[in-house]
N, C-alpha and C positions, 0 to 999 in steps of 0.2 A: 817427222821431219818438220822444223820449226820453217816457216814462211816468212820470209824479208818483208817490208812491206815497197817496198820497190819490185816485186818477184810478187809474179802469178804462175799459180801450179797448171800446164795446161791439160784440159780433159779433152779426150778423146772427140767428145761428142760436142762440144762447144767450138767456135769458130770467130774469132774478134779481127781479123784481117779487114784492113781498111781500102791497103793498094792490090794491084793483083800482084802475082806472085809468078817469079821465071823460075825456069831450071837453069843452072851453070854448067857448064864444062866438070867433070870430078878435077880437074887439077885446078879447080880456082880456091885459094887458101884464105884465112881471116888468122891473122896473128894478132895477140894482145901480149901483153906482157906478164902472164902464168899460162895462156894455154896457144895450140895452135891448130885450129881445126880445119874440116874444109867447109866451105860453103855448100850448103843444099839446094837455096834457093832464094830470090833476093828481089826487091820489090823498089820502089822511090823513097816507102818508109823503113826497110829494116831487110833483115834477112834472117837465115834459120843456118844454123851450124851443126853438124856433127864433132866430137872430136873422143879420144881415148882418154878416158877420168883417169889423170894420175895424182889427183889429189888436188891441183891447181885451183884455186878458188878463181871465180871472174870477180872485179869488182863491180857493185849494181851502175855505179857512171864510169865513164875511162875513153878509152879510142881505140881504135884496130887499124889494122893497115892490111888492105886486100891487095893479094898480089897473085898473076897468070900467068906464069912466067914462060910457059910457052906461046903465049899472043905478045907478050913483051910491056904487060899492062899494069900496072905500082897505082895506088894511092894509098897514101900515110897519113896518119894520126887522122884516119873519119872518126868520129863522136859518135857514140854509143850507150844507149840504156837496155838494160836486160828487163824484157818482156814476159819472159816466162823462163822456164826449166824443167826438163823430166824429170821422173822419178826414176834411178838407176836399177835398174835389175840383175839382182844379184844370180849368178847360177856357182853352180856345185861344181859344173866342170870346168869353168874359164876362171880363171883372175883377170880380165881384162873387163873393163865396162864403158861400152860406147856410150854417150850421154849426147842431149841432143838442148839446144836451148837457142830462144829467140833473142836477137837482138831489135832495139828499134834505133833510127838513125837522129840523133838530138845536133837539132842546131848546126843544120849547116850552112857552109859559106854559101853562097851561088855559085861559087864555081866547082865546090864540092855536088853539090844539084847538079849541075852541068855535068860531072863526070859521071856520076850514079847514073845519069841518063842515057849518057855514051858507050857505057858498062853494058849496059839491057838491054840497047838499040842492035851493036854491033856484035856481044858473045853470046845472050840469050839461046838457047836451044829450044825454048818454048814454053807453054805456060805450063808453071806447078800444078 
């Protein structure tokens, strides 16, 4: 599997997190425009995504739009660089392959700061 060089492969045993890291609600979602996952866990710099590989490529810069929609909570086109990506794991019995990959948060407004921080103040469920 050739390596972007914007894309770091992450290992297990290695750890580059700079902010700490919350848990989310499972219905808190990160849409970009190929894939839609849900949020795992999410920090002042980035967050971590699950989603189902259907081929969708993420691009290495772009934006997301995270959305709660049972707290009633939207923010659109946040700014995005992908930090890292799993390796998928193939099995014999599923065609399905959950994929899991870091985003980090580039250049935000202050008021997008502002909200990131309102996000993890107010939905937080605790630390990753």
């Amino acid at each position: 599997m050739a390596i972007k060089q914007t894309t770091i492969e992450r290992s297990s045993s290695t750890e580059r997190r700079k902010y700490q890291r919350f848990k989310v609600p499972e219905k808190t979602l990160a849409i970009t425009p190929n894939i839609i996952g849900q949020i795992v866990d999410i920090s002042v710099g980035g967050c971590e995504l699950k989603y189902i590989d259907n081929n969708g490529k993420l691009a290495p810069k772009g934006a997301m739009d995270i959305l709660m929609n049972d707290k009633g909570f939207y923010m659109e086109q946040v700014p995005i660089a992908m930090a890292w990506q799993d390796r998928p794991e193939s099995s014999a019995l599923s065609t399905i392959v959950i994929r899991k990959i870091g985003l980090r948060f580039a250049d935000l407004s202050p008021l997008q700061k502002e909200r990131i921080d309102y996000f993890i103040e107010n939905y937080a469920t605790g630390a990753a």
